[in-house]
Phi, psi and omega in degrees: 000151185232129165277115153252162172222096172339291225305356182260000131322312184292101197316181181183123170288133220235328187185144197231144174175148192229170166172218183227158183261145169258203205303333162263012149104004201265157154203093158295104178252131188264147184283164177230350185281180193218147182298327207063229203249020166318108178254011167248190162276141196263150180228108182255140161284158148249147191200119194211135182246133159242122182267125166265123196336312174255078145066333149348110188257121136239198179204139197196139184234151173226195205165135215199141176252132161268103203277174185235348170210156183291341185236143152274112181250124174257175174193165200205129161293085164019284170259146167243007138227150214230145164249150152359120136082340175240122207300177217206115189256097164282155187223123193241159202213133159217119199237166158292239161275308173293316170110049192247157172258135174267126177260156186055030180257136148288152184225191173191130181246130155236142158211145198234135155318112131317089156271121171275130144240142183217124194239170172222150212226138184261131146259196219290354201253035202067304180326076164285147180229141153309135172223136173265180081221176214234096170256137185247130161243132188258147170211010144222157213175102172244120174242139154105356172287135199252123170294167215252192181294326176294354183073010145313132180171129214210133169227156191249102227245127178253097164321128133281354188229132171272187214140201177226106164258129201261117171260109166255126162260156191228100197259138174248141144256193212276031158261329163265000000 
């Protein structure tokens, strides 16, 4: 499955600021902005025009990621169909910033059905449409799995059901 979210797409001027270079040529603007309630890390742009003593633009970006936790936990399904009644292996990560693996971090895995639904529905101008949606029912929950010296670490899920199942892992860092 692939996530996408427009809105952590959608540029936003997050902060704004001008000034004079001092003697060495230097002008420091402190950002003030914020992810706000932004639950991944964010990639913020700079953007900067510089006027030169004969009127002359120039323009130059950097670009920097802001993380929102100290850790990335990743998972990965073994299979990727799997049947009723046979068990089921996910394989988990947890790395730093850097992509180094954290040994000893606890994680926690849910994983839940999914059922699609899809009705079709009139609006006020006549025009039926399709309308979808997705109810997830949790039927696991692994709390307290600690990853190995490698920043490694796997649980295993058995359906009782067929179906379309989603597994999300979850790593806290030291602010939580």
């Amino acid at each position: 499955e692939y996530w996408y979210d427009p809105e952590a797409n959608t540029p936003v001027v997050m902060d704004s600021g001008g000034g004079n270079t001092d003697d060495s040529g230097l002008l420091q603007i402190p950002l003030r902005g914020s992810l706000g309630r932004s639950d991944t890390s964010r990639r913020v742009l700079f953007y900067a025009d510089v006027t030169d003593a004969s009127g002359n633009i120039v323009g130059a970006r950097a670009s920097l990621v802001v993380h929102q936790g100290e850790y990335y936990a990743g998972i990965r399904a073994g299979q990727y169909i799997g049947e009723r009644g046979e068990e089921q292996t996910y394989q988990l990560v947890v790395l730093d910033w850097e992509a180094n693996p954290v040994p000893g971090q606890p994680v926690s895995v849910e994983i839940v059905e999914r059922r699609w639904y899809s009705v079709q529905e009139q609006d006020d101008d006549g025009t039926v449409h399709w309308v979808t949606s997705v109810e997830e029912i949790p039927v696991a929950d692994f709390d307290r799995i600690v990853t190995d010296a490698e920043g490694r670490a796997s649980v295993t899920f058995t359906p009782q059901t067929g179906g379309i199942y989603k597994a999300t892992v979850t790593v806290r860092d030291s602010a939580n």
